[in-house]
C-alpha positions in Angstrom: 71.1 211.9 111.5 67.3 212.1 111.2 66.6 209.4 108.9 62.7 209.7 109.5 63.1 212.9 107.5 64.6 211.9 104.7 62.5 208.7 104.2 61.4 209.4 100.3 65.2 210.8 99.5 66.3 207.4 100.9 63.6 205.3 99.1 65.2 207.1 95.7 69.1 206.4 96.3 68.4 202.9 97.3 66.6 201.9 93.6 69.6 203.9 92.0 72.5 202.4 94.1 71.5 198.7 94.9 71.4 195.9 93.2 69.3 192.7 94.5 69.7 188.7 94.2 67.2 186.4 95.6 68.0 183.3 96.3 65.8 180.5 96.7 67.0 179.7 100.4 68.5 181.9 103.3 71.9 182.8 102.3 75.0 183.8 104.7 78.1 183.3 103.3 79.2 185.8 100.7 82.9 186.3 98.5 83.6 188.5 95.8 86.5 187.3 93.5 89.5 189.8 93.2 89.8 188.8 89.3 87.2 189.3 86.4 85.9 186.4 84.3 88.0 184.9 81.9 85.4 185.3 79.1 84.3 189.2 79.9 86.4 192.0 82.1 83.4 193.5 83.3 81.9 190.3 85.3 82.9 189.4 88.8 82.5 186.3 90.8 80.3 186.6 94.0 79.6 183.2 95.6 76.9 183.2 98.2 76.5 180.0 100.1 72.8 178.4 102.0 72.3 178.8 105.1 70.0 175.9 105.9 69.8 173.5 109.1 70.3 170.8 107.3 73.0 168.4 106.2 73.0 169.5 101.8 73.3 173.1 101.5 74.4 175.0 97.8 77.0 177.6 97.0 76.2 179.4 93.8 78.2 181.3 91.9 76.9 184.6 90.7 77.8 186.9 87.9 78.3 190.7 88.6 78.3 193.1 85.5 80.1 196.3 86.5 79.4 198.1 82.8 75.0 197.0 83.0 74.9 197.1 86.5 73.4 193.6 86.9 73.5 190.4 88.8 72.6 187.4 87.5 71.8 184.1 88.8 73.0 180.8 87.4 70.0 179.2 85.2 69.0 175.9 86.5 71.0 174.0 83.7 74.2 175.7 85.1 77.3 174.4 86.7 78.1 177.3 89.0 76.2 175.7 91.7 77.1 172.8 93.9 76.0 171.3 96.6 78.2 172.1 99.9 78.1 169.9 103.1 76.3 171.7 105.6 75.5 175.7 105.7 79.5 177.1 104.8 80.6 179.6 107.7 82.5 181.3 105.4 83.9 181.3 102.0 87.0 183.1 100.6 88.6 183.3 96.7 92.3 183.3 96.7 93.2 187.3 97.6 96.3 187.1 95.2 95.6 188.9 91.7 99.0 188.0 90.2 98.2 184.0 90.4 99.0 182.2 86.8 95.9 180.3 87.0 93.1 181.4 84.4 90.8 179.9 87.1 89.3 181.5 90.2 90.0 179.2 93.1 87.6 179.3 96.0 87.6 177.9 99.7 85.0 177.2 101.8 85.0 176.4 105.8 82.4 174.2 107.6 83.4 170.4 108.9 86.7 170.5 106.8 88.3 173.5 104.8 87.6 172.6 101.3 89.1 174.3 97.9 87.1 174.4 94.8 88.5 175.6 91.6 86.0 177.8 89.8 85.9 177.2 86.1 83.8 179.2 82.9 81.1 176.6 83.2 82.0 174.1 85.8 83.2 174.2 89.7 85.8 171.7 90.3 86.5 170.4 94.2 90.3 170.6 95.0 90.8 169.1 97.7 89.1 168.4 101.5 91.7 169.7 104.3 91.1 167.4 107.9 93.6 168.3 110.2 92.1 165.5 112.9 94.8 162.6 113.1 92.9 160.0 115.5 89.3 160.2 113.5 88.0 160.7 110.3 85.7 163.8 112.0 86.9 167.2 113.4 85.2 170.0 115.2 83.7 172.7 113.3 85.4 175.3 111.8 83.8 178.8 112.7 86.2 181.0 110.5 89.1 180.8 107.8 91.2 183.6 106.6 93.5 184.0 103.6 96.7 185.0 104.0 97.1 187.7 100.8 101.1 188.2 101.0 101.6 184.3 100.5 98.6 182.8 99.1 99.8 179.4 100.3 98.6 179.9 103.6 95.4 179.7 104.7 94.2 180.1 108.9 91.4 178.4 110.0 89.4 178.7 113.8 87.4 175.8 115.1 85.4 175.6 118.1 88.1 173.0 119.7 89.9 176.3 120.9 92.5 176.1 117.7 93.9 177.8 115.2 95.4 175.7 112.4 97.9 177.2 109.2 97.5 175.1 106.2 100.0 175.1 103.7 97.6 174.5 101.1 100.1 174.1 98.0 100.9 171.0 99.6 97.7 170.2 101.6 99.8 169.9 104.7 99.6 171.2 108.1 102.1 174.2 108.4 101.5 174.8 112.3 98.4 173.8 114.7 97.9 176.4 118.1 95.7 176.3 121.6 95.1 179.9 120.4 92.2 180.3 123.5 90.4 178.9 126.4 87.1 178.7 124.9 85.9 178.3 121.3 87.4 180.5 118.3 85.2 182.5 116.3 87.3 184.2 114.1 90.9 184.7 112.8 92.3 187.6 110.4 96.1 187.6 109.0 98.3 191.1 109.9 101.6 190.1 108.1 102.9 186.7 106.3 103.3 185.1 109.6 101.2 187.6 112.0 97.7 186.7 112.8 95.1 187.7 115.4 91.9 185.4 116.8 88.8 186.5 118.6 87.2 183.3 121.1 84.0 182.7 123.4 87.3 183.3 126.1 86.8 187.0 125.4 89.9 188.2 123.9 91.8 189.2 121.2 95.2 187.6 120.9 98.0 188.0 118.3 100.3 185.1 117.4 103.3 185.1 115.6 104.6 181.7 113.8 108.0 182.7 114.3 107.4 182.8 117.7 104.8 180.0 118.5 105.1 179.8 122.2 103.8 183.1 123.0 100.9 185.2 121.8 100.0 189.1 123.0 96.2 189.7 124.9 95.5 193.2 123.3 91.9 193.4 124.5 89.4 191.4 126.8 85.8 191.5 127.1 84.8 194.8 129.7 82.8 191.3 131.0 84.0 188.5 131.6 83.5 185.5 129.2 81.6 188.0 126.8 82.2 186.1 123.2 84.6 188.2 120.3 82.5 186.9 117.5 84.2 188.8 114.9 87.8 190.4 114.3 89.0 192.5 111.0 92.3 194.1 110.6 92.6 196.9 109.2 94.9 196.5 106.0 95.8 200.0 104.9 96.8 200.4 108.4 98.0 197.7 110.5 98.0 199.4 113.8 94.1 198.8 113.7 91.9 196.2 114.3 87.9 195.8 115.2 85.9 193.1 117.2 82.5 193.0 117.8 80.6 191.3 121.5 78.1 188.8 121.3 74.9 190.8 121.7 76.2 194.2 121.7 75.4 197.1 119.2 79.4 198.5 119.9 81.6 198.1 117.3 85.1 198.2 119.0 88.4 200.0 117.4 91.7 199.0 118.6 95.5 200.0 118.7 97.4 197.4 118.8 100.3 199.9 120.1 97.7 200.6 123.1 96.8 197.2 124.3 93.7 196.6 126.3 91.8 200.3 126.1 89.8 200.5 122.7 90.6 204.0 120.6 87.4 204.0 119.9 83.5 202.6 120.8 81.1 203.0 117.7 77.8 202.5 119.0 74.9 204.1 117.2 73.5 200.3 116.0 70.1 200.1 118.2 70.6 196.1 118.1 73.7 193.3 118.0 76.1 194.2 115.5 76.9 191.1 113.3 79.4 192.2 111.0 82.2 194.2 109.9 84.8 195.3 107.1 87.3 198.0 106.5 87.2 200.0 103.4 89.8 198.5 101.4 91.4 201.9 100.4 91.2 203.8 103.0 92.6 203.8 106.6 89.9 205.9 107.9 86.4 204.0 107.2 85.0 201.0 108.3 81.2 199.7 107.9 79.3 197.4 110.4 75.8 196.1 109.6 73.4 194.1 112.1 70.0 193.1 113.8 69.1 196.9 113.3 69.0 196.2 109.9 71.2 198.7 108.9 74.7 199.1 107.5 76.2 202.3 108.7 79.9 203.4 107.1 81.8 205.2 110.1 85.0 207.7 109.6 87.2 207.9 112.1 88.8 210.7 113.4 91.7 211.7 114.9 90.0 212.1 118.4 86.9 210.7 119.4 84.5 213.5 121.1 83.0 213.1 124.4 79.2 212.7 122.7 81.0 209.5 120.9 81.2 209.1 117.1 78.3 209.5 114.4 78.2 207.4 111.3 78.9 209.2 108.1 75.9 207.8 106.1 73.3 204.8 106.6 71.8 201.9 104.9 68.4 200.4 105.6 67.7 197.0 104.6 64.7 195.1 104.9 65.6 192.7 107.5 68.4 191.8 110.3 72.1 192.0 108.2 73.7 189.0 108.3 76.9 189.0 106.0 79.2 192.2 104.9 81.8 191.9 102.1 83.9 195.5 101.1 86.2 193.6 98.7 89.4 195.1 97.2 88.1 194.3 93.7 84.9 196.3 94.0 85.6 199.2 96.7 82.9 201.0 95.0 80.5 198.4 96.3 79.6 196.9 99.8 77.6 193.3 100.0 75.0 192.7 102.4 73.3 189.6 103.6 70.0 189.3 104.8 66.9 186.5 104.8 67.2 185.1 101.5 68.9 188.3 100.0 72.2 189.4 98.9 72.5 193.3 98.0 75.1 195.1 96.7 75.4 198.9 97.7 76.7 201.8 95.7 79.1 204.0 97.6 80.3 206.8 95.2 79.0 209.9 94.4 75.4 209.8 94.9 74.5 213.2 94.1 72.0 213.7 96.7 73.4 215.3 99.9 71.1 216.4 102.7 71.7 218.6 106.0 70.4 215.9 108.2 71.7 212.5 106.5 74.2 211.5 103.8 72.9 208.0 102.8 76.4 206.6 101.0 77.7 209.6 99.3 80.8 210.1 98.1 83.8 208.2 98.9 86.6 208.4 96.5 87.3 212.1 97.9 88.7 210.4 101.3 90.1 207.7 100.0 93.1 207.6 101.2 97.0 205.8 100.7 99.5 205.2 103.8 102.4 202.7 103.9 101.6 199.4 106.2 102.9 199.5 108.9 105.0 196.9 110.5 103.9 195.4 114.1 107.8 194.8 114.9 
C-alpha cells in the first residue's frame, strides 16, 4: 500500500467522504444513537464528551443529517449540552431499537455511571449509580458496556480490579466481581449473562453470571504485566474477540475456542494502537485507529500468510486517533476522535480504486450475515 503515491487521490476522497465537527475543547468520548430524532428520520444523535483535566467537563449532543450530509453543532442557546463531572471515559445510548420510549437515553462513565435521558430540546439526568457502600466516593470507572439482548444491564470496569452489573431498571446492583489482579480497563458483553474484561494484569478473562465463581484466561500478555487497554467482541460472530497492548501497534484477534494463541496479529500501525471496532455487519472486518494517525479497516482471512496481514484500505487524519465508533445505526460511517476533532468517514463505494491503495472503498459487497454463535 504505497500511500505516498496516491497522496492527491487521497486529498480528493477525503473532502467527498468525511464530514468534520470542531469542538471548542479536546474531545474523547464519542456515541452514536441506534434511533433517529423524534422530529426528523434522517438525524442521528452523536454525543461527544470533553476531554479536559479538569473537574467541569461538557457532553454535547450533535445532530447528524444522513439525506444533507451534515453535522451540526448545538447553538449556544441550546440544551443538548451539559456540563459532565470530570472528562467521561466513555459514553453509550441504550443499544435496544425496540424500546417504547420516544426518548434517547444515554449513559456516561467517569466517578459514578450516570444515565441521562436525551430529549428534542433538553438533556434530562436519570439517575447517579455508586456502587461504594462504606463512602460516598468510588474508584474510577475506566469502561461501561451495554448489554444489547437485555437493555437492563449495564457492566461497568473500575480501576479497583471490579467489574460491577447494574440492573439499571431498578438502579440496583445485580452482581459485583474481583474480575483481575490489577486495574480493569475495559469490559464488552458476549451473551445476556457472558461478558469478557481486559486489566493492567494482562489478560483477557470471560465470566459468566450463572457461574460467578469461575472465569476462563483466554489470553495473557506475551509480557508479563503488559496492560489490555481495550477489548471488542465481535458480534456477528461470537467466537472472536480483539485486544489491544499498552504501547503496541498489534491489534490482536482471538478464538475464544483456541485459548491463549491469537488467530491473528495485525500490525501495520507504525505507533500504539488506541482503538478498535468491528464492523457491525460483517464477521470479517474490523478497524483500529491510533498514534499513527491513521484508521486502517482490516479483512480477515481464512489463514493468515507468513508475511502477516495487509489492511484493505487506510485513513489519514491530522493528528494521533483517539476515539473509534462503527455503530449499527450507521455502518456506512466510522467516527474518529482526534485533538479537538470528531470525523465521520464514508465507507461505501467510493468510486476511485487504485492498484496500490484502496482508501475505504466499497463495503456493502462483503458484507456479510452468519448466525451467533453460542459460547456453550
Amino acid at each position: 500500500m504505497e500511500n505516498n503515491n496516491n497522496s492527491t487521490l487521497e486529498s480528493q476522497l477525503r473532502s467527498q467522504t468525511s464530514i468534520t465537527y470542531e469542538s471548542p475543547y479536546p474531545i474523547y468520548a464519542t456515541a452514536i444513537s441506534p434511533t433517529t430524532t423524534n422530529t426528523n428520520t434522517n438525524h442521528h444523535r452523536i454525543a461527544v464528551g470533553s476531554f479536559i483535566e479538569d473537574y467541569t467537563n461538557r457532553v454535547d449532543i450533535l445532530s447528524f443529517d444522513t439525506e444533507t450530509l451534515t453535522l451540526k453543532n448545538p447553538q449556544p442557546s441550546s440544551c443538548l449540552s451539559f456540563e459532565h463531572p470530570y472528562p467521561p471515559t466513555k459514553l453509550m445510548y441504550n443499544p435496544s431499537t425496540t424500546r417504547k420510549s420516544t426518548h434517547d437515553l444515554l449513559a456516561s462513565s467517569g466517578d459514578y455511571l450516570r444515565l441521562w435521558e436525551v430529549r428534542d430540546h433538553s438533556v434530562e439526568p436519570i439517575a447517579v449509580l455508586n456502587n461504594s457502600k462504606t463512602s460516598e466516593f468510588c474508584a474510577p470507572l475506566t469502561s461501561f458496556d451495554w448489554n444489547e439482548i437485555e437493555p437492563k444491564r449495564i457492566g461497568t470496569c473500575s480501576i479497583d480490579t471490579t467489574c460491577t452489573i447494574w440492573d439499571i431498571e431498578k438502579a440496583v446492583v445485580e452482581t459485583q466481581l474481583i474480575a483481575h489482579d490489577k486495574e480493569v480497563y475495559d469490559i464488552a458483553w458476549g451473551e445476556a449473562r457472558v461478558f469478557a474484561s481486559v486489566s493492567a494484569d494482562g489478560s483477557v478473562r470471560i465470566f459468566d453470571l450463572r457461574d460467578k465463581e469461575h472465569s476462563t484466561i483466554i489470553y495473557e500478555s506475551p509480557h508479563p504485566d503488559t496492560p489490555l487497554l481495550r477489548l471488542a467482541w465481535n458480534k456477528q460472530d461470537l467466537r472472536y474477540m480483539a485486544t489491544i497492548l499498552m504501547d503496541s501497534n498489534k491489534v490482536v484477534i482471538l478464538d475464544i475456542r483456541s485459548p491463549t494463541m491469537p488467530v491473528a496479529e495485525l500490525e501495520r500501525h507504525r505507533a500504539s494502537v488506541n482503538a478498535i471496532a468491528w464492523a457491525p455487519q460483517s464477521y470479517r472486518h474490523i478497524c483500529s485507529a491510533g498514534d499513527d494517525a491513521q484508521a486502517l479497516i482490516w479483512e480477515l482471512p481464512a489463514v493468515a500468510g507468513p508475511n502477516g496481514i495487509d489492511p484493505m484500505s487506510m485513513y489519514s487524519a491530522g493528528s494521533e486517533i483517539n476515539q473509534l465508533q462503527w455503530s449499527p445505526a450507521q455502518p456506512d460511517w466510522i467516527a474518529i476522535a482526534f485533538t479537538n476533532k470528531l470525523q465521520l468517514l464514508k465507507v461505501t463505494g467510493c468510486g476511485m480504486e487504485s492498484k496500490d491503495a484502496k482508501p475505504w472503498c466499497k463495503f456493502h459487497g462483503w458484507l456479510e450475515s452468519l448466525t451467533l454463535k453460542s459460547l456453550r
